[in-house]
N, C-alpha and C positions, 0 to 999 in steps of 0.2 A: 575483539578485533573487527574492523570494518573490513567487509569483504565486499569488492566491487567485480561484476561484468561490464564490458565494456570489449569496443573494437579500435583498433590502432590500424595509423597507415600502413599499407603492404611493404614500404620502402623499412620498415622494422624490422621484418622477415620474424615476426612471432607466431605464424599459425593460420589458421583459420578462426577468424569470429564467430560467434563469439570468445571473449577470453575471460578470467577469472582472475584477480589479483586480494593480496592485502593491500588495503590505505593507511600508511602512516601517519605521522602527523607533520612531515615536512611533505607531504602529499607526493611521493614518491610510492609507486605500485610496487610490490613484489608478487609476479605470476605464482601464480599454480599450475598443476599439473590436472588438467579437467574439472569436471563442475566440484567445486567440494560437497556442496551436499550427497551426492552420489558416491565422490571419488574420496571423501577425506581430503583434510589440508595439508595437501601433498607441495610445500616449495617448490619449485624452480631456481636455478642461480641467474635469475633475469628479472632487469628490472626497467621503469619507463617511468616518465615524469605523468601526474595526472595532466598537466596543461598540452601532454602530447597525442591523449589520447581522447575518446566520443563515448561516457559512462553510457547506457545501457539499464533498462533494466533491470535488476541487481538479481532478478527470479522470474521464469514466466513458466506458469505454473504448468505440469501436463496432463493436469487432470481437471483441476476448479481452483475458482475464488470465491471461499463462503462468506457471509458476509452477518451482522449483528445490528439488527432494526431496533432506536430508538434506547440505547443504550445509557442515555444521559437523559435523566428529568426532566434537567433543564428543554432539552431538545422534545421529550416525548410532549412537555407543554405546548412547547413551538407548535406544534403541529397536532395540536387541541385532542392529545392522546392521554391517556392511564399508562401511568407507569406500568410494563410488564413483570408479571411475576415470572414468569422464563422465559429466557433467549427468543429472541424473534429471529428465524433463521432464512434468508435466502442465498440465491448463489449469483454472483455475475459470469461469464462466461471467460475461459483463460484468453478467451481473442481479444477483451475489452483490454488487457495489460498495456500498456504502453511507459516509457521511461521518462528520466527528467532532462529537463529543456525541450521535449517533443510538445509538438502540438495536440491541443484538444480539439476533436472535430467538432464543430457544430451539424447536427442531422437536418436534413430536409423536414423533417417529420414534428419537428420543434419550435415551439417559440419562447422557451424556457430553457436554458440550461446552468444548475445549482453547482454547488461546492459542496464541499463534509470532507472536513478533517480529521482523518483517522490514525490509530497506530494499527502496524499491521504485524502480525505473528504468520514467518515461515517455519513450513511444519522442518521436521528431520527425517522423521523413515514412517514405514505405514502404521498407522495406529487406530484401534478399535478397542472402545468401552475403558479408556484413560482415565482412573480415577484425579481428581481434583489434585490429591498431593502428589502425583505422580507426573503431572504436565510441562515441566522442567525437563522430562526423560525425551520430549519429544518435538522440542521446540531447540528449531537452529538457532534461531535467532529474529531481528525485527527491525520493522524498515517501517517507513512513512507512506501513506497512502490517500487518493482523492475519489471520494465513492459518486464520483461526477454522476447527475442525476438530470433528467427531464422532467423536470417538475411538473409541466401541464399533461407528458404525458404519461406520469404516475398518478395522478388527479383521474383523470379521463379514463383510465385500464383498469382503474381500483384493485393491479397488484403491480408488481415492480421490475418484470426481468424486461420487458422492452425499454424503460423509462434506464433503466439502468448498465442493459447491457451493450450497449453500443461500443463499434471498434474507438479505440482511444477514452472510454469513459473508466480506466482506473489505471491513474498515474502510479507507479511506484519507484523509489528509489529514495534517497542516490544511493545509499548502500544498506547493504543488512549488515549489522552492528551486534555480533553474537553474548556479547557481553554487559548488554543493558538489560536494566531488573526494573519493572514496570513499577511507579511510585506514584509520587505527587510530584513528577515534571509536568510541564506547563505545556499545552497543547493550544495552536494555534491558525488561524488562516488569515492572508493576507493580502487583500485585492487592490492593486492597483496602487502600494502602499498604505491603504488602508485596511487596519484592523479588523476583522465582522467576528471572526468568533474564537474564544479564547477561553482555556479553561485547567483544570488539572486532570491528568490521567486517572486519581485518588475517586474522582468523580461517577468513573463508571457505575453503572449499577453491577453489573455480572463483572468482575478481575476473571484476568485471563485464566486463572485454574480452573473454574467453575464454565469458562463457555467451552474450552478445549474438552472437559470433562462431558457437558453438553450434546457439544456437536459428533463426539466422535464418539457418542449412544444414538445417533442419530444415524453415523454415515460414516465406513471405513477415509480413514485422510492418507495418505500418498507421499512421500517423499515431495517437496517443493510448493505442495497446498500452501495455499495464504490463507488466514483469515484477518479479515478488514471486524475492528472490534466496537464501532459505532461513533457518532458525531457529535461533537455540542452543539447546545442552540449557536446561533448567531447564522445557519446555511442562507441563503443568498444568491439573486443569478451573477452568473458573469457573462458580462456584456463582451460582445465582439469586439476580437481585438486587446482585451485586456491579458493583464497577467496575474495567476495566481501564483502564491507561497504558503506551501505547508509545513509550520515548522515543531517539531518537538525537541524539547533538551534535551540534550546525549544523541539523539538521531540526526541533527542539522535540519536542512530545508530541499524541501521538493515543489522544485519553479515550474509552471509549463503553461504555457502561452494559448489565447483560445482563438477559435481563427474565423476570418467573419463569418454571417452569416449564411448558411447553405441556401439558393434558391430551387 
């Protein structure tokens, strides 16, 4: 099921924002009753058109967003790398979250800012030392994500949490989609209508048993954690003003707009 956050107008009289629904497929919400992943998908007898209401974020995590460096060949080429033999791990911070159709900020501090389209695994409840076949037990489900990056000033730091953690530098949404099984769907970005990188999920080096198994010998994970599972070649800046689309099959597409340049 897709499960969406989101706020509707007050004239509704649904609550406090944020709120929590399922997505049908005649895009008609059915509420919940508090966050699921905390609360269990707990119904509501109430329901709202998606065209009535402002999606949100679909998770903003309350602890971290870990994240998997260089995950695709293709990409560790890109970027005149050796393929890893284990997980390259760092973290962005949960203030970088931001939802779909929001805008991406552009920093002061930049004259670069990249794409990376990723899929993203939200966690379920706390988890430490998850073996590989057991990673299913802990994963709610999985949503789209953009590991927005400052290129010149990932370059320049020679490591990555400034380059990458900037407010609005990781879009997610539109919804976490509990019932998709990670394969050989097609993974995609798409700037300005044009194509830059395109590839299959089948591609990863680490599948998601082995990085969840990974990270979480690494670092107890939290109810609501994301992990962002790495990029194919084709990253790229996006210019002021433009728009990006991040799409995987079974997941849809995560739009969000870049906004000009900061002086």
């Amino acid at each position: 099921m897709r499960i969406v956050r989101f706020s509707a107008p007050s004239e509704l009289s649904f609550g406090t924002d944020p709120l929590f629904g399922i997505l049908n497929d005649k895009d008609v919400i059915l509420l919940l009753r508090g966050d699921p992943i905390y609360a269990g998908i707990v119904p509501q007898d109430k329901t709202v058109k998606l065209s009535e209401v402002k999606l949100l974020a679909p998770v903003i995590p309350r602890s971290k967003v870990v994240c998997i460096g260089k995950n695709y060949a293709d990409h560790a080429a890109e970027m005149d790398s050796v393929v890893p033999t284990e997980p390259i791990v760092f973290i962005k911070p949960n203030t970088a979250v931001t939802g779909p159709n929001e805008t991406i900020m552009w920093p002061k501090m930049s004259e670069r800012v990249d794409h990376e389209a990723e899929l993203a695994i939200v966690i379920s409840r706390i988890c430490k030392e998850v073996p590989a076949e057991k990673a299913t037990d802990v994963i709610f489900g999985y949503t789209l994500a953009n590991d927005v990056t400052a290129r010149d000033l990932q370059k320049k730091d020679g490591q990555w949490t400034r380059a990458k953690g900037f407010d609005t530098f990781c879009p997610l949404g539109p919804w976490i989609e509990t019932e998709f099984i990670p394969g050989d769907q097609k993974i995609s970005a798409t700037l300005n209508g044009e194509i830059k990188q395109s590839s299959m999920l089948s591609e990863m080096i680490f599948k998601v048993p082995k990085i969840i198994e990974f990270v979480t010998n690494v670092m107890t994970l939290l109810p609501g954690d994301v992990i962002l599972t790495g990029t194919p070649a084709g990253i790229g800046p996006m210019p002021a003003g433009s728009t990006i689309a991040i799409s995987i099959d079974g997941l849809g597409t995560l739009t969000n707009k870049v906004s000009s340049r900061a002086n």
